[in-house]
C-alpha positions in Angstrom: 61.8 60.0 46.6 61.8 60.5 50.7 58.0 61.5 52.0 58.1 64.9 53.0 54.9 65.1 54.4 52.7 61.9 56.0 49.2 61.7 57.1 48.8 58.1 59.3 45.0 57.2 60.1 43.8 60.8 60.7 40.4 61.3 62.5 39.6 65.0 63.5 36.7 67.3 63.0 35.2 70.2 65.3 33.9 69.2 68.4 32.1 66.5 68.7 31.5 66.5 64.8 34.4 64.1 63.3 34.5 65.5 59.5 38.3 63.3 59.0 37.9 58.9 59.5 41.4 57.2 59.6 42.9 59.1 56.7 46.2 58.1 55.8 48.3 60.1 52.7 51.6 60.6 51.6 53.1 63.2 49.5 56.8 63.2 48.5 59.6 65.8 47.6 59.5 66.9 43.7 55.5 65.5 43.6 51.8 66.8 43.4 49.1 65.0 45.2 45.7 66.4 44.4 43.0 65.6 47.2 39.5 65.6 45.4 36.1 65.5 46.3 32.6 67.2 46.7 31.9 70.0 49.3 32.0 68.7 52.9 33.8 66.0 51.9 36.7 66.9 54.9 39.4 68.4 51.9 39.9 72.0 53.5 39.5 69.8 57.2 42.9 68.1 56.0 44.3 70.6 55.3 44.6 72.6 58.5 45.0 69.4 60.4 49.0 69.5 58.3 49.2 73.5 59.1 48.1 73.2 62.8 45.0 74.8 62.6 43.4 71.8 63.5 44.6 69.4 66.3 43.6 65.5 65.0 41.6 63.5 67.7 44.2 60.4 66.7 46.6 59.7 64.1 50.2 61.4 63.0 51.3 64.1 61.2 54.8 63.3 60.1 57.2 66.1 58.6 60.2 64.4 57.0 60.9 61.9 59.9 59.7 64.2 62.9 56.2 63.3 64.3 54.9 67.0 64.8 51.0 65.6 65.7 49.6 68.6 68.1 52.3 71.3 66.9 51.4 75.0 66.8 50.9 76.5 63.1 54.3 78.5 64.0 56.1 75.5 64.6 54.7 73.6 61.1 56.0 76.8 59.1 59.3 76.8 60.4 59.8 72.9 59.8 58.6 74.1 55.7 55.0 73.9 55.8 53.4 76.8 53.9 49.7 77.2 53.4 48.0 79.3 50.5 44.5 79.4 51.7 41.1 79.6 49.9 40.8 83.3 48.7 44.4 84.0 48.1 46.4 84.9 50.8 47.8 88.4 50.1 46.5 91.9 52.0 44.7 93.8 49.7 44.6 96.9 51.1 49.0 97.0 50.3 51.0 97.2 47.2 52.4 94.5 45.4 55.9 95.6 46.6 54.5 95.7 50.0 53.2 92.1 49.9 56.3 91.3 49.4 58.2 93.0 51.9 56.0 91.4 54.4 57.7 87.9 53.7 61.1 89.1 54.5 60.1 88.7 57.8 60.9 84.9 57.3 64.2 85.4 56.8 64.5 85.6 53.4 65.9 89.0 51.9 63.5 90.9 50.4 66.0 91.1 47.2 65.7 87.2 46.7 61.8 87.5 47.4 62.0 90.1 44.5 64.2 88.9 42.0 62.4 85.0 42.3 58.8 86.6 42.5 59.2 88.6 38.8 61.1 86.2 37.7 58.4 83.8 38.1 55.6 86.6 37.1 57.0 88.8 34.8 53.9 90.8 34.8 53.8 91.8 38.6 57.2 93.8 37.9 54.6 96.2 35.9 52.4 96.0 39.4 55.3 96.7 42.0 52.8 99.7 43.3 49.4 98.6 42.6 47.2 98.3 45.5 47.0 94.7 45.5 43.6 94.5 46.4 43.2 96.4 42.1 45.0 93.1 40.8 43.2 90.6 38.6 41.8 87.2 40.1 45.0 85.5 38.4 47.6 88.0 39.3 46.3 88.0 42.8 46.9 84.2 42.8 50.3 84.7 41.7 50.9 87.2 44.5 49.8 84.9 46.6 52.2 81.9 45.2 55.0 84.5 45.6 54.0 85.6 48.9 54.6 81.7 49.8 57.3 80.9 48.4 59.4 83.5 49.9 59.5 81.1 53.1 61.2 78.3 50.7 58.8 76.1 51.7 59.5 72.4 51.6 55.7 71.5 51.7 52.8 74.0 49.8 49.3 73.7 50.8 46.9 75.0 47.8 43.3 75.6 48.8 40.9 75.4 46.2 43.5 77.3 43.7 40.6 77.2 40.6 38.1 79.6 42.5 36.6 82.3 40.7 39.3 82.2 37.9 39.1 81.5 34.1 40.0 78.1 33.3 43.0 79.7 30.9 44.1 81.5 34.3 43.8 78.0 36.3 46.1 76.1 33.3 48.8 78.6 33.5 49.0 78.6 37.6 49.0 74.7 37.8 51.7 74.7 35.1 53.6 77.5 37.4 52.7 74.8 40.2 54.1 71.6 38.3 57.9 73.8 37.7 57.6 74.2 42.0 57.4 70.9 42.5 60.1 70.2 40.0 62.4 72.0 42.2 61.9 69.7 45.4 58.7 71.0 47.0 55.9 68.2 48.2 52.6 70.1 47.0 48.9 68.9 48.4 46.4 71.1 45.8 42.3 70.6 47.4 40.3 71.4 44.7 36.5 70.5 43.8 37.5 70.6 40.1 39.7 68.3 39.1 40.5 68.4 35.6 43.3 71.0 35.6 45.1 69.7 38.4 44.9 66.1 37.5 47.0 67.2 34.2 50.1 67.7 36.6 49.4 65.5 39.2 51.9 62.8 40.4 49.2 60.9 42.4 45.9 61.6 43.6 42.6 61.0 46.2 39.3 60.9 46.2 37.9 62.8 50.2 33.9 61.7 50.0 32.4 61.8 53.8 35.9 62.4 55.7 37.4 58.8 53.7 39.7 58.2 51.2 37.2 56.0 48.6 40.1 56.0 46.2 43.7 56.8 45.6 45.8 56.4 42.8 47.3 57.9 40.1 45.9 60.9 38.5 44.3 58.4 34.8 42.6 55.9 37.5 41.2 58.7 39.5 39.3 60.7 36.7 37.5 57.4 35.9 36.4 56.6 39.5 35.5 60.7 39.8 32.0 60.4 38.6 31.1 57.8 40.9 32.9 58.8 43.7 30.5 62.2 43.2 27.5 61.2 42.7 27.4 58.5 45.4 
């Protein structure tokens, strides 16, 4: 499998804080890498260094085979990044429907946003005019995962997808995550809890003080995770 995204000996932070030292990752089309790691550890840092948010004080950022280091958000999204972002990204105050109209502003008809969004969540059809905002924590989320993948991305960003849902709720949208990475899509998941996520994981990091301490695959990781935590 071709990298889709690259990371090569990152260092960022804010000011004259560096949070990121030297980080190098690689995520490929069709896998999940999970980045893991206590608060403050530099895992929501890395990811808006790969969505532009963020410009790194040295290292690349490497879409594919184009070095995009310093490039506007904009620019990332239209060369497939796609960010879901702690919180869920959706606009509460608008209907499902509406949510989803929004995204035809990519490009993509709002009858294939549709049609791959219930498809996907069946039970949103039942929502199409519910204020959004009125939606569970879990269909929410799945809003949000439908709201993203209406750019076809080629790379998704997931930002601590676990928080304030019921670990049932977390299962079923990492197994929803594990079919869109099956169809071609490079996926870095942040999280702070790792057991769900390292169930469908392809490889995975351990982010302690702005360093990769470990990287491997998802069985090697959850050994060194206790360590790696508690220092």
């Amino acid at each position: 499998m071709n990298n889709l995204l690259s990371l090569r000996n990152i260092t960022a932070g804010y000011g004259d804080i560096t949070v990121l030292h030297s980080l190098t990752i690689s995520i490929a089309s069709g896998s999940i890498y999970a980045l893991l790691g206590p608060n403050g550890g530099g895992k929501s840092t890395t990811l808006k260094v790969c969505s532009g948010q963020i410009n790194p004080n040295s290292g690349e950022v490497i879409i594919g085979d184009r070095v995009m280091t310093g490039s506007d958000p904009s620019s990332l999204v239209r060369a497939g990044i796609c960010t879901i972002p702690e919180g869920k990204g959706i606009f509460p105050n608008l209907t499902v429907k509406e949510n989803l109209v929004m995204m035809a502003n990519s490009g993509v008809s709002f009858s294939h946003i549709e049609d791959t969004t219930y498809h996907r969540f069946p039970q949103l059809s039942f929502r199409q005019n519910q204020t959004a905002g009125t939606l569970s924590g879990g269909e929410q989320q799945m809003l949000a995962i439908s709201r993203a993948l209406g750019t076809n991305p080629a790379i998704l960003l997931l930002d601590e997808l676990s928080m304030g849902l019921a670990p049932l709720i977390v299962k079923e949208l990492y197994e929803i995550v594990a079919r869109i990475a099956e169809d071609g899509v490079a996926v870095l998941v942040v999280e702070q809890f790792a057991g769900t996520v390292l169930e469908i994981a392809d490889n995975a990091g351990i982010l302690v003080n702005g360093k990769l301490v470990s990287e491997g695959s998802p069985t090697n990781i959850r050994r060194e995770l206790k360590h790696a935590y508690l220092g």
